[in-house]
TORKOL-4160 file (C-alpha; in steps of 0.2 Angstrom, whole numbers, padded with zeros to 4 digits, m for minus):
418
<pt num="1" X="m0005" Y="0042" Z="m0045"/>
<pt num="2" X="m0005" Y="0035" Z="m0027"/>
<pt num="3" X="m0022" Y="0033" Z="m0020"/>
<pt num="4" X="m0019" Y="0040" Z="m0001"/>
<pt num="5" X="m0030" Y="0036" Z="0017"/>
<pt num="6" X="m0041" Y="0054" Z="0011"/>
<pt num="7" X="m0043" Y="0046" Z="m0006"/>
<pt num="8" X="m0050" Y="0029" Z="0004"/>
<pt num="9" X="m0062" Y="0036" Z="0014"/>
<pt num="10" X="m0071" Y="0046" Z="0003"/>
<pt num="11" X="m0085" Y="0053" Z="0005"/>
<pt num="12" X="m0081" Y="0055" Z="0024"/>
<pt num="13" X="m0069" Y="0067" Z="0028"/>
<pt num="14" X="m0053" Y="0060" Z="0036"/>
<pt num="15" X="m0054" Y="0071" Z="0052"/>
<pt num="16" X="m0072" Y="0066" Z="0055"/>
<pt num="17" X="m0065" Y="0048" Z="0053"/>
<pt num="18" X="m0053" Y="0048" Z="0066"/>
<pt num="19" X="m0063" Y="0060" Z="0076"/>
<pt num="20" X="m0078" Y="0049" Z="0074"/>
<pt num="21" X="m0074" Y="0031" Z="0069"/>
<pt num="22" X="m0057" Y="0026" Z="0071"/>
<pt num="23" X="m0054" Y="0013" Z="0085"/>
<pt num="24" X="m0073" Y="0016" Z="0088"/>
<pt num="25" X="m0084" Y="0009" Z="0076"/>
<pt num="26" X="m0084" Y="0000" Z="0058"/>
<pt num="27" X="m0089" Y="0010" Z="0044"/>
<pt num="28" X="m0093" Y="0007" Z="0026"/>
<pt num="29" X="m0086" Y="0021" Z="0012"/>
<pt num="30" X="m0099" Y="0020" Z="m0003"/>
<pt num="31" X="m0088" Y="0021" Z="m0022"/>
<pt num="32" X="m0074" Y="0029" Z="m0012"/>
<pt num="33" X="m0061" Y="0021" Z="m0027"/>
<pt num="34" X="m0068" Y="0024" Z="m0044"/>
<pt num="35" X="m0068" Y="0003" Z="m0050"/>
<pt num="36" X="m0056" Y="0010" Z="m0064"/>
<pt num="37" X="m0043" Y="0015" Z="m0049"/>
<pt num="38" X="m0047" Y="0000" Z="m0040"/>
<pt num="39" X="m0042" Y="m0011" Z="m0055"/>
<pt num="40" X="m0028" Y="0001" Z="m0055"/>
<pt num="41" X="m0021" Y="m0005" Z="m0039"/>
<pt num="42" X="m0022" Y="m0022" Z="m0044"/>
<pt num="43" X="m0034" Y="m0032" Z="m0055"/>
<pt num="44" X="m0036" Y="m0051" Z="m0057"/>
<pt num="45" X="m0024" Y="m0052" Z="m0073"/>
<pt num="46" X="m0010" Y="m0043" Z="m0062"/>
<pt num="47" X="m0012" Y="m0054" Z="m0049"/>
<pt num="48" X="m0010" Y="m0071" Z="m0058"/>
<pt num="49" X="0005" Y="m0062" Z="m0065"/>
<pt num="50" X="0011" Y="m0061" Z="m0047"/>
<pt num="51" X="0006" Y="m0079" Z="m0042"/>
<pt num="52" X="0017" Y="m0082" Z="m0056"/>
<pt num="53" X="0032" Y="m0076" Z="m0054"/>
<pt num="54" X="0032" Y="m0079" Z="m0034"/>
<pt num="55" X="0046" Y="m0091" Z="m0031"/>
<pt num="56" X="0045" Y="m0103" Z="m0015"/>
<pt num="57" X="0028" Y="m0097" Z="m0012"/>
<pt num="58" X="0024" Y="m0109" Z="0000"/>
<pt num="59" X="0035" Y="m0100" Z="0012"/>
<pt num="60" X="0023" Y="m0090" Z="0020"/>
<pt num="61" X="0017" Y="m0080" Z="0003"/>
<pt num="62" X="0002" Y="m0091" Z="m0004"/>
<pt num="63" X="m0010" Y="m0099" Z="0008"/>
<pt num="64" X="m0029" Y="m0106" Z="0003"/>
<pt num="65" X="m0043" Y="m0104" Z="0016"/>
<pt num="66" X="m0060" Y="m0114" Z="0016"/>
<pt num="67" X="m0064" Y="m0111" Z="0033"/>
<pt num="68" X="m0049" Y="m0107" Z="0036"/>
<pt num="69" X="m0031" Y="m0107" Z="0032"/>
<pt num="70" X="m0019" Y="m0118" Z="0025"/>
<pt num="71" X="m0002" Y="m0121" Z="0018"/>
<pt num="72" X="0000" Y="m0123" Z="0000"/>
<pt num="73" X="0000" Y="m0143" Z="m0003"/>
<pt num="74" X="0017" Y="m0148" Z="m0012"/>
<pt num="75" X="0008" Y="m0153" Z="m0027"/>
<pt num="76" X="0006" Y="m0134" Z="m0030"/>
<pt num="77" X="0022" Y="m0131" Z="m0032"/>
<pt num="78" X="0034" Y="m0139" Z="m0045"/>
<pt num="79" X="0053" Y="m0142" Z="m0045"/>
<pt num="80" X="0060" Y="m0126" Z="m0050"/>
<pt num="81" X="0049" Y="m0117" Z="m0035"/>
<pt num="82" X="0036" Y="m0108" Z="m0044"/>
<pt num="83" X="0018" Y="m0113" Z="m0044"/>
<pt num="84" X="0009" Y="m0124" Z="m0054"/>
<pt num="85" X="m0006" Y="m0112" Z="m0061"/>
<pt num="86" X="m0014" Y="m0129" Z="m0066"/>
<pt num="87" X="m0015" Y="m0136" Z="m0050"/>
<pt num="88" X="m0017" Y="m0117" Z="m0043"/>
<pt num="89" X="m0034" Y="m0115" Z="m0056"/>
<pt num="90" X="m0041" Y="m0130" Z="m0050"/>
<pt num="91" X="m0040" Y="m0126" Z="m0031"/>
<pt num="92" X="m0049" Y="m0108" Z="m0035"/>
<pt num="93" X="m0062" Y="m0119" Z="m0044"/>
<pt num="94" X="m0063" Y="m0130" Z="m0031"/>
<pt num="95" X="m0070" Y="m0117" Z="m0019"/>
<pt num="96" X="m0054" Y="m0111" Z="m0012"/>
<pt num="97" X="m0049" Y="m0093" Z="m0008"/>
<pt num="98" X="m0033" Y="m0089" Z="m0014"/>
<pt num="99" X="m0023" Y="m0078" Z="0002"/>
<pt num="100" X="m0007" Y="m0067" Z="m0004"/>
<pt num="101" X="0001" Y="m0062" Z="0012"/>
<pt num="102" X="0014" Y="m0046" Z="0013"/>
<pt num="103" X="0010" Y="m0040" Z="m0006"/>
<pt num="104" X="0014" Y="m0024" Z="m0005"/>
<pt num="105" X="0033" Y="m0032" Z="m0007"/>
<pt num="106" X="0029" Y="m0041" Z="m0025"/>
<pt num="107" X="0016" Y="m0026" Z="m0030"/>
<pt num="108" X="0024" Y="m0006" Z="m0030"/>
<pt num="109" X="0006" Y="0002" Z="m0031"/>
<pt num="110" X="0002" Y="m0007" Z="m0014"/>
<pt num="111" X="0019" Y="m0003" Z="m0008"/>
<pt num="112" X="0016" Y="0017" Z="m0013"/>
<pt num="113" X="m0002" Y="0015" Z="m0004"/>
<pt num="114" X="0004" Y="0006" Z="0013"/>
<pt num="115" X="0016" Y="0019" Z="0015"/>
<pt num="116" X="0005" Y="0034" Z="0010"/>
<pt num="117" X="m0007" Y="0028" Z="0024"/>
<pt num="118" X="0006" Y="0025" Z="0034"/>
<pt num="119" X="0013" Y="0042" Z="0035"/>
<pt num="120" X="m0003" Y="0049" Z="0037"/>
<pt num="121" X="m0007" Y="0038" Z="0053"/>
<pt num="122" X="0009" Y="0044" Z="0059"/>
<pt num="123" X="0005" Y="0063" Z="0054"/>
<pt num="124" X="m0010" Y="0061" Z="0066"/>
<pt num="125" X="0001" Y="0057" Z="0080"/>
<pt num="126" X="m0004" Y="0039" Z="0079"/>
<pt num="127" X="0011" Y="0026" Z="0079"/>
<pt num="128" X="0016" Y="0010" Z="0072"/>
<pt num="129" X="0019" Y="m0006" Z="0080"/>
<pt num="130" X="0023" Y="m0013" Z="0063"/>
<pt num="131" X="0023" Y="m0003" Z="0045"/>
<pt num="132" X="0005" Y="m0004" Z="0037"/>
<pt num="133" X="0006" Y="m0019" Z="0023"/>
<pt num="134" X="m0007" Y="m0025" Z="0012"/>
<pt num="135" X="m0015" Y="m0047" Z="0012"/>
<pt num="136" X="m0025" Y="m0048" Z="m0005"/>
<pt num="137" X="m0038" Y="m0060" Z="m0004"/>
<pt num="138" X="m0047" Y="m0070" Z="m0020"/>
<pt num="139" X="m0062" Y="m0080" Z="m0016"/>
<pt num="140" X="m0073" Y="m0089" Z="m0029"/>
<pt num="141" X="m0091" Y="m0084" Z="m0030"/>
<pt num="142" X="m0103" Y="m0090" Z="m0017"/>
<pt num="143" X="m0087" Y="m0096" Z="m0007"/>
<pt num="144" X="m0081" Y="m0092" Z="0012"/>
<pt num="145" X="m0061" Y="m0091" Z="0016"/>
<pt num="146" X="m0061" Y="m0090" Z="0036"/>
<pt num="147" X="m0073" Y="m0092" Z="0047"/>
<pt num="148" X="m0079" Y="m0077" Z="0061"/>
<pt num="149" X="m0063" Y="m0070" Z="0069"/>
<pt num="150" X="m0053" Y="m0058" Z="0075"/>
<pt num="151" X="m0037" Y="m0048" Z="0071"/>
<pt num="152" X="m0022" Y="m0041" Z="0081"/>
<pt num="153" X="m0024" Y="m0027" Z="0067"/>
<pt num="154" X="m0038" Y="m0015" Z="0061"/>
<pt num="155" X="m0042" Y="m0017" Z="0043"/>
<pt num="156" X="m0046" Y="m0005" Z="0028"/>
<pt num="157" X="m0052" Y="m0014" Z="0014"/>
<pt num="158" X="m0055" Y="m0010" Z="m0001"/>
<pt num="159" X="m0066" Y="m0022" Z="m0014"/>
<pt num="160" X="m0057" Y="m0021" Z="m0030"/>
<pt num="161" X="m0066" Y="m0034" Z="m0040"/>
<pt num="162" X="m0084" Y="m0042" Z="m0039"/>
<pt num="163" X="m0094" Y="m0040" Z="m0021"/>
<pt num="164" X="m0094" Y="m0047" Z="m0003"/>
<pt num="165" X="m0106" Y="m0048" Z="0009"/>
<pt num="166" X="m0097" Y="m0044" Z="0027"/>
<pt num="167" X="m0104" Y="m0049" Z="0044"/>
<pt num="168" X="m0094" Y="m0037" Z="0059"/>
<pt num="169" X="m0098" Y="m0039" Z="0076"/>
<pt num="170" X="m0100" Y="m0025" Z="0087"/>
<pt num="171" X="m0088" Y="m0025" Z="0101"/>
<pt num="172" X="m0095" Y="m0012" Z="0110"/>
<pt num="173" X="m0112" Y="m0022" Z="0111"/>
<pt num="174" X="m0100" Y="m0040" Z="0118"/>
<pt num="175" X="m0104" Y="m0045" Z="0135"/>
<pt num="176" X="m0091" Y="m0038" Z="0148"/>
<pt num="177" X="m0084" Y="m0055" Z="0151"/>
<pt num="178" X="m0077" Y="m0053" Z="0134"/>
<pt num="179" X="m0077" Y="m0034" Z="0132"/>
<pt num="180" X="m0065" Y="m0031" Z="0146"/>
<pt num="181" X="m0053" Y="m0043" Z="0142"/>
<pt num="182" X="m0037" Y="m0040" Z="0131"/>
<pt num="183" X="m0042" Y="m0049" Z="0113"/>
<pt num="184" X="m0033" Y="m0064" Z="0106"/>
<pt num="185" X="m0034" Y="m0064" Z="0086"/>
<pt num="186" X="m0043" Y="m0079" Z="0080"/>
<pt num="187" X="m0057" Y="m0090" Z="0076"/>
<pt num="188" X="m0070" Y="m0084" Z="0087"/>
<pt num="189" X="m0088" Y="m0092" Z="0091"/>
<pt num="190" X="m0100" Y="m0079" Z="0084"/>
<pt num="191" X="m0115" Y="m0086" Z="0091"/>
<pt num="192" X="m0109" Y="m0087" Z="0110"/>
<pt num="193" X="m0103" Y="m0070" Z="0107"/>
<pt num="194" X="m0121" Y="m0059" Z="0111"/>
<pt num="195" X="m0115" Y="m0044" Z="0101"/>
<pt num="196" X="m0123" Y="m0034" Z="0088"/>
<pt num="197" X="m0122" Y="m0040" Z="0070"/>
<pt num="198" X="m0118" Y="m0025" Z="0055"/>
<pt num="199" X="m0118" Y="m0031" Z="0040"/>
<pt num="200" X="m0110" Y="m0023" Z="0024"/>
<pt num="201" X="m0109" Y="m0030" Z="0007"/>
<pt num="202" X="m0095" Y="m0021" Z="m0005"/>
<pt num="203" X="m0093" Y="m0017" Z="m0021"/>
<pt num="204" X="m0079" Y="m0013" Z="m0032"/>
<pt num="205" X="m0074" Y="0004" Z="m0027"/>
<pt num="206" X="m0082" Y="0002" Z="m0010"/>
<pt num="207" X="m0071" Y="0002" Z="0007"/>
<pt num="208" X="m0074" Y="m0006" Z="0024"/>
<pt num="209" X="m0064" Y="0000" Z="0042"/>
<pt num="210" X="m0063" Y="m0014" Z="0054"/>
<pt num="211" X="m0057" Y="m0009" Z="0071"/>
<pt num="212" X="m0043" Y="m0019" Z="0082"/>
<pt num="213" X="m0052" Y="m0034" Z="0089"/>
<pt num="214" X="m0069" Y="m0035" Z="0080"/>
<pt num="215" X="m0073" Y="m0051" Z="0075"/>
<pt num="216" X="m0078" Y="m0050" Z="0059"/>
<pt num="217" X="m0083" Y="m0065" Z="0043"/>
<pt num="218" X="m0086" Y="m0061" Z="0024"/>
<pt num="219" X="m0093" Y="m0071" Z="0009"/>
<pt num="220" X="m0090" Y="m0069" Z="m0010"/>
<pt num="221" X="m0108" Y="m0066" Z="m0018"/>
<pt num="222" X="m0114" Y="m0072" Z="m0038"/>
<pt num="223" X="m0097" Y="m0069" Z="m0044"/>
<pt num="224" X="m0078" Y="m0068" Z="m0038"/>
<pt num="225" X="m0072" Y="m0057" Z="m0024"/>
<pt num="226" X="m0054" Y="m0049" Z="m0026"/>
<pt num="227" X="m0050" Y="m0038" Z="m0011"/>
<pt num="228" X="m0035" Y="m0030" Z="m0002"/>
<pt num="229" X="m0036" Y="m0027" Z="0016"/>
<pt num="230" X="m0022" Y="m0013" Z="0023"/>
<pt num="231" X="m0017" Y="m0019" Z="0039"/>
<pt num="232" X="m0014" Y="m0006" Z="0052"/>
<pt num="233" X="m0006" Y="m0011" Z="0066"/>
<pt num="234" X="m0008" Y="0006" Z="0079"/>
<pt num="235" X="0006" Y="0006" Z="0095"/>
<pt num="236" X="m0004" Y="0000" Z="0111"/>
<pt num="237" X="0001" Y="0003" Z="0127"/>
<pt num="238" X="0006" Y="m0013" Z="0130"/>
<pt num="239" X="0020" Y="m0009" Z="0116"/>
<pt num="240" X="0028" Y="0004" Z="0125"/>
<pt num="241" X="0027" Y="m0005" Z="0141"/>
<pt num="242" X="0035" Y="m0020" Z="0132"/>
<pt num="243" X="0048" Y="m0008" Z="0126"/>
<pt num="244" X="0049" Y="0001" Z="0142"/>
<pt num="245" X="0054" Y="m0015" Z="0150"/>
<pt num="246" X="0067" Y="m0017" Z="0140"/>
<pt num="247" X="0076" Y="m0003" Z="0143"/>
<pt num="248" X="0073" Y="0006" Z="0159"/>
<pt num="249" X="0085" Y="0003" Z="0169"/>
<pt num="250" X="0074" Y="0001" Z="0187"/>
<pt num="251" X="0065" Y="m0013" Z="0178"/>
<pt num="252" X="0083" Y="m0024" Z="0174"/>
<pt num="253" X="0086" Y="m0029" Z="0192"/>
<pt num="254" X="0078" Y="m0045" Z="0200"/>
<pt num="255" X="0063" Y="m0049" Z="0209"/>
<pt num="256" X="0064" Y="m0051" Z="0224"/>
<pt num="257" X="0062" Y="m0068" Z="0233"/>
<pt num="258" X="0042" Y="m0072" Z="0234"/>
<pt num="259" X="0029" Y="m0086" Z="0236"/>
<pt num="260" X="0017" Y="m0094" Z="0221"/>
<pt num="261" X="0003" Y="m0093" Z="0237"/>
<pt num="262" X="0004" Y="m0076" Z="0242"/>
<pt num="263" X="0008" Y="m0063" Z="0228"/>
<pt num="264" X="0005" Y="m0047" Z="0239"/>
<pt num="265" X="0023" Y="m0046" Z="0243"/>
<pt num="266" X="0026" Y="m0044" Z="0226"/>
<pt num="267" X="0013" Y="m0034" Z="0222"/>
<pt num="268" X="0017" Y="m0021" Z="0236"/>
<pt num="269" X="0036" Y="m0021" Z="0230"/>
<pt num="270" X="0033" Y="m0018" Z="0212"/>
<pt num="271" X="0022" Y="m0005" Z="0217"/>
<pt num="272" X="0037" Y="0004" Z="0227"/>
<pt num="273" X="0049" Y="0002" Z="0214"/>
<pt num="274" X="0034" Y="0011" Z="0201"/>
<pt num="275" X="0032" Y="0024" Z="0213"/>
<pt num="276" X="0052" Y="0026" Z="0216"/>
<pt num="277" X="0062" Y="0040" Z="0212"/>
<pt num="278" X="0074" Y="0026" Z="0204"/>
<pt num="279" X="0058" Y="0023" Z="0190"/>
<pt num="280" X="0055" Y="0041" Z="0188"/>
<pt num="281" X="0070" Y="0051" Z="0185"/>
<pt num="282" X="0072" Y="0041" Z="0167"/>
<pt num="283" X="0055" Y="0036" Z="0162"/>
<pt num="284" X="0053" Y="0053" Z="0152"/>
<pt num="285" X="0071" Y="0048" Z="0144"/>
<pt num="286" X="0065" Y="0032" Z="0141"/>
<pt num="287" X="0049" Y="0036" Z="0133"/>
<pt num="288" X="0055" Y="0046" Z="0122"/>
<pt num="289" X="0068" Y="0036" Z="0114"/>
<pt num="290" X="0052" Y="0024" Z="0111"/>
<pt num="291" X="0040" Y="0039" Z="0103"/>
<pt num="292" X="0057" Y="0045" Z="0093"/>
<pt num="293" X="0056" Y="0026" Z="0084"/>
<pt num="294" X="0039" Y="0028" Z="0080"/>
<pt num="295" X="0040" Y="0044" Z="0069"/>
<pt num="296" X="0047" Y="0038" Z="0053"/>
<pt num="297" X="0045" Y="0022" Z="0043"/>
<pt num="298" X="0059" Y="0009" Z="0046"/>
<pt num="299" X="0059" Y="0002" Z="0026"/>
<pt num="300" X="0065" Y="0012" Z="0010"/>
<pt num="301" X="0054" Y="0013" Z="m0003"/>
<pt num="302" X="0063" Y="0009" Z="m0020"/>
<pt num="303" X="0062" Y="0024" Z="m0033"/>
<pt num="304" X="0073" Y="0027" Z="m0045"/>
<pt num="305" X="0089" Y="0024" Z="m0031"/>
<pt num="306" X="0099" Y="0013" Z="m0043"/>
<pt num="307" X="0098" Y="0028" Z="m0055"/>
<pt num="308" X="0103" Y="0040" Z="m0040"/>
<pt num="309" X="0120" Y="0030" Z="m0039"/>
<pt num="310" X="0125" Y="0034" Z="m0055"/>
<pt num="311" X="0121" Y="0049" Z="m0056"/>
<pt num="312" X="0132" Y="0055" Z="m0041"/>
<pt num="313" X="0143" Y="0062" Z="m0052"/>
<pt num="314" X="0134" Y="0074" Z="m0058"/>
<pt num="315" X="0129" Y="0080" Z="m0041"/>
<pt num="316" X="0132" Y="0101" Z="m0041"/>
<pt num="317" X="0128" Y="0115" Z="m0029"/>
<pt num="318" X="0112" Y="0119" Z="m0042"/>
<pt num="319" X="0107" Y="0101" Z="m0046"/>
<pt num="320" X="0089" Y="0101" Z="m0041"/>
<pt num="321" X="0084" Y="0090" Z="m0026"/>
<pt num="322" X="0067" Y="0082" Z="m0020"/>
<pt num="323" X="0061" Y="0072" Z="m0007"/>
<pt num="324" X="0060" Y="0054" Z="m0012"/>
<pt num="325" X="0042" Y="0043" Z="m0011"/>
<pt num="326" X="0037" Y="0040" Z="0007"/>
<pt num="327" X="0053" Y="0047" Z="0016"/>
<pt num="328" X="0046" Y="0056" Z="0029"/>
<pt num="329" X="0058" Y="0064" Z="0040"/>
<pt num="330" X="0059" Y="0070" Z="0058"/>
<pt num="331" X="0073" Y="0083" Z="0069"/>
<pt num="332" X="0078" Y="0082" Z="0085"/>
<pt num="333" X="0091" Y="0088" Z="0098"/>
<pt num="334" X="0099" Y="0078" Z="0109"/>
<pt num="335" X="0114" Y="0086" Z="0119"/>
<pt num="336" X="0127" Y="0093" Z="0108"/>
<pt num="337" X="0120" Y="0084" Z="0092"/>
<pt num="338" X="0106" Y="0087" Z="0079"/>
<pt num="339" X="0099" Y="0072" Z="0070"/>
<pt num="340" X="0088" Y="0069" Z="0053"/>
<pt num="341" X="0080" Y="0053" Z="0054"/>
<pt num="342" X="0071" Y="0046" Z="0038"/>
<pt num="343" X="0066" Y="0029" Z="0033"/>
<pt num="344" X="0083" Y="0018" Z="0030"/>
<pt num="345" X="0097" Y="0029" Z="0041"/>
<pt num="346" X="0100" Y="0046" Z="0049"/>
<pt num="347" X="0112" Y="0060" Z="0051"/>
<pt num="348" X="0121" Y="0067" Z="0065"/>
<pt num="349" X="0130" Y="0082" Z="0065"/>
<pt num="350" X="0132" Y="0096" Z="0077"/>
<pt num="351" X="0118" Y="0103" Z="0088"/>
<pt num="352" X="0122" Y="0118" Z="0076"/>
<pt num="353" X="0115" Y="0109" Z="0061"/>
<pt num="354" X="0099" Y="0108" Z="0067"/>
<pt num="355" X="0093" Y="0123" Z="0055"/>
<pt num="356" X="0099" Y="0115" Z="0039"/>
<pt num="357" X="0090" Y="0099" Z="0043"/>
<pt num="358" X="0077" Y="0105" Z="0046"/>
<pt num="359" X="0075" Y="0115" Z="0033"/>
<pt num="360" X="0079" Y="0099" Z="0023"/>
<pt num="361" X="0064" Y="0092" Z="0032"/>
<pt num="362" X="0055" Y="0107" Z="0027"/>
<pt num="363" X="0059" Y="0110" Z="0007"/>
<pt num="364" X="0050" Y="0097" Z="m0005"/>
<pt num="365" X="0063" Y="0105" Z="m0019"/>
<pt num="366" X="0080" Y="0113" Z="m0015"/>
<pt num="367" X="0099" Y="0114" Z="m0022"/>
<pt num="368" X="0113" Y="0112" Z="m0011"/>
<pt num="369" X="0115" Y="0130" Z="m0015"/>
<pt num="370" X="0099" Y="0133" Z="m0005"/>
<pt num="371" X="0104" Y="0127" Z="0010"/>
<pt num="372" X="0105" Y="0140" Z="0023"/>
<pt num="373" X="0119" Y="0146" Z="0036"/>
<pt num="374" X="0121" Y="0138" Z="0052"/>
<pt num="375" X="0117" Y="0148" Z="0067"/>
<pt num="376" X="0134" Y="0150" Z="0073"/>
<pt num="377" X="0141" Y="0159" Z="0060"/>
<pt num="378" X="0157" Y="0157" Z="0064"/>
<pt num="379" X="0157" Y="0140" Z="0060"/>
<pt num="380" X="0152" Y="0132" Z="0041"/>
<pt num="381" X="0151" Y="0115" Z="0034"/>
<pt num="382" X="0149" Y="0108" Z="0016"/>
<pt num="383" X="0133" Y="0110" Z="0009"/>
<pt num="384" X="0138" Y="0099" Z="m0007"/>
<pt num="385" X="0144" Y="0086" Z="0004"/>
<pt num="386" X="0129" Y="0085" Z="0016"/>
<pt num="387" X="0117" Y="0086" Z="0000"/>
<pt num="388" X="0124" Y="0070" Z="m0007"/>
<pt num="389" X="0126" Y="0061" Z="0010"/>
<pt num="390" X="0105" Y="0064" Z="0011"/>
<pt num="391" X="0104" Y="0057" Z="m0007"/>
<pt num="392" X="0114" Y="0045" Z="m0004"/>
<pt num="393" X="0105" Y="0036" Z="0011"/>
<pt num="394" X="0089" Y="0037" Z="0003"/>
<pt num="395" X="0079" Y="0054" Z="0009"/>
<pt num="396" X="0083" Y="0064" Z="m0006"/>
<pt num="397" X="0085" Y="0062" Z="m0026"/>
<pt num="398" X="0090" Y="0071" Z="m0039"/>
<pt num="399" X="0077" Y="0077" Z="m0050"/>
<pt num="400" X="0081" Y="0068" Z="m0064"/>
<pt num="401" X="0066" Y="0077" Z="m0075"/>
<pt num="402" X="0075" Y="0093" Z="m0072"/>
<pt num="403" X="0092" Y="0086" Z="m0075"/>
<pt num="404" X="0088" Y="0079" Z="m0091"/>
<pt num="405" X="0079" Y="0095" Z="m0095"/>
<pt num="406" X="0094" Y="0107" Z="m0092"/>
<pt num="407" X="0105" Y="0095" Z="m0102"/>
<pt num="408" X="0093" Y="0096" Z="m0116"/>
<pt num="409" X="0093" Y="0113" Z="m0114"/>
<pt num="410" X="0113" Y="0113" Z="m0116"/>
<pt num="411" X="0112" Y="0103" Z="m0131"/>
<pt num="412" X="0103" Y="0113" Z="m0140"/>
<pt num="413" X="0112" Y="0129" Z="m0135"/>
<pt num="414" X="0130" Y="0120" Z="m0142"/>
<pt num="415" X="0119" Y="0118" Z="m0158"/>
<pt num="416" X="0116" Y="0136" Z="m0159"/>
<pt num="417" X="0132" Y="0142" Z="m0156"/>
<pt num="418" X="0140" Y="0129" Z="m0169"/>
């Protein structure tokens, strides 16, 4: 089972969350994850199997924090790239937090529950600068990783083993020297920054929402703290500005000559070419292209797709299809073509294809039987042939239950017959 955003914030229900927390305020989720699910996400045996496995994982993997964050020292790592637990115990003992970057690539039920949240962020109308991923953080008792900082991301954390006392700082209560200017993520001083203090302390089971920007410090109480925090990295404006400049092309010529002493020139020409037709005619165009982007997830999700290969040959009109984990899907128009996008890849066909994908988008479960007429009815297409291109690149699989079922099913009637 993959614990999803709704599952998260329990007992609060998700539209009162983003109607009344998100990007507003922090909020705490009291036994939101029974601690027998949260020990199923990951539990402190599970994560030394990971530490030990991880090859090279001074390369950005593993850090320690005391105050802060470091590189793994070379000692921790031996000659055939993996770590030395030895050396690894006695740092942990020693008072350092043990910091696992990008897990949700080394542990599938983070993977599952990144992209869960994810899709629902995205379902909501709210995009991605980046896909949602998932830092687990193991900190002795009585012990302090980072000091007071900020993120470029907000957090969900969920406490999975022991408890943590959290210090977040109001931003809304920050002086306006601060308050109004864009945030920087870093360490911060807490004590020159005048805002109000909430403090929160988690146990297993128990979730925490940190808005964008909120500086923020935590320390493991009497006994270990093992938590994961879900990054989520929502688009900004400055995101699709910085996309925009990329790409429209009123933005691509020069500036015009100017002086380091007098900016108004510039200013006044850059407000002409914003308020030119040149800058209009293709911002709707543009922006578009840049929302498009943002519907679907850029990564495939492994499930079972090594399995799907093989089985292509046994790919019929009334083989039973399914969406795969996390493939969210989206349709569109654009001239004379239809398009499917999903994570991994798209397909184009015909603007006349837009009825079968989206009833592809539409259908959880389907045969390539199913799939309907197109709208011009005096043209066809290959229903087994687009079937298997969508399993192929990674949106649909073959329901292998149902396939082993029917030829179970099959074996049994030869045996009655014979």
């Amino acid at each position: 089972m993959t614990l999803t955003l709704v599952d998260l914030l329990r007992p609060l229900h998700i539209d009162a969350f983003f109607r009344e927390v998100w990007n507003r305020t922090s909020w705490q989720g009291h036994h939101s994850v029974s601690p027998l699910a949260a020990r199923e996400i990951l539990d402190l045996a599970a994560l030394e199997q990971t530490l030990a496995a991880l090859h090279r994982p001074g390369d950005s993997w593993l850090q320690l924090a005391r105050d802060g964050r470091r590189a793994l020292p070379a000692h921790m790592i031996g000659d055939d790239g993996l770590l030395n637990l030895r050396e690894l115990y006695a740092a942990f003992a020693n008072g350092e937090t043990l910091y696992l970057t990008k897990a949700e690539r080394l542990v599938p039920s983070l993977a599952r529950m990144c992209r869960a949240i994810e899709l629902e962020l995205r379902a909501r109308g709210i995009g991605c600068r980046q896909p949602v991923n998932a830092h687990v953080f193991l900190t002795p008792p009585r012990s302090q990783g980072f000091p007071p900082h900020r993120d470029e991301h907000a957090g969900l954390v969920v406490q999975l083993e022991g408890h943590k006392a959290w210090r977040v700082y109001d931003r809304t209560t920050e002086p306006a020297a601060t308050r109004d200017l864009p945030t920087q993520p870093g360490t911060v001083d807490a004590a020159a920054l005048g805002a109000e203090v909430r403090t929160y302390t988690l146990a297993a089971g128990d979730t925490l929402y940190i808005p964008e920007g909120w500086v923020h410090e935590a320390e493991a109480q009497d006994a270990h703290s093992l938590h994961v925090t879900f990054r989520l990295f929502a688009l900004r404006w400055s995101d699709v500005l910085l996309a925009l400049a990329a790409r429209h092309p009123a933005l691509a010529g020069p500036v015009p000559p100017h002086s380091a002493d007098d900016p108004a020139p510039l200013v006044r020409a850059l407000g002409v070419l914003l308020d030119s037709e040149a800058f209009r005619a293709p911002l709707a165009g543009v922006v578009e292209q840049i929302v498009r982007e943002q519907v679907v997830p850029a990564r495939v999700l492994p499930q079972d797709g090594l399995r799907q290969v093989v089985l292509a040959g046994a790919h019929a009109l009334d083989t039973a299809l399914v969406h795969r984990a996390g493939a969210a899907c989206h349709v569109f128009v654009d001239g004379d073509r239809a398009c499917i996008a999903f994570p991994g890849g798209a397909i184009r066909g015909p603007a006349v294809m837009a009825g079968v994908f989206r009833y592809v988008a539409a259908t959880p479960r389907f045969c390539a039987r199913d799939l309907p007429p197109l709208a011009d009815l005096g043209a066809s297409y290959d229903r087994l042939d687009v079937a298997r291109m969508l399993v192929r690149d990674g949106l649909l699989r073959i329901d292998v239950d149902a396939l082993d079922a029917a030829s179970t099913g099959a074996g049994s009637a030869r045996s009655e017959v014979a």
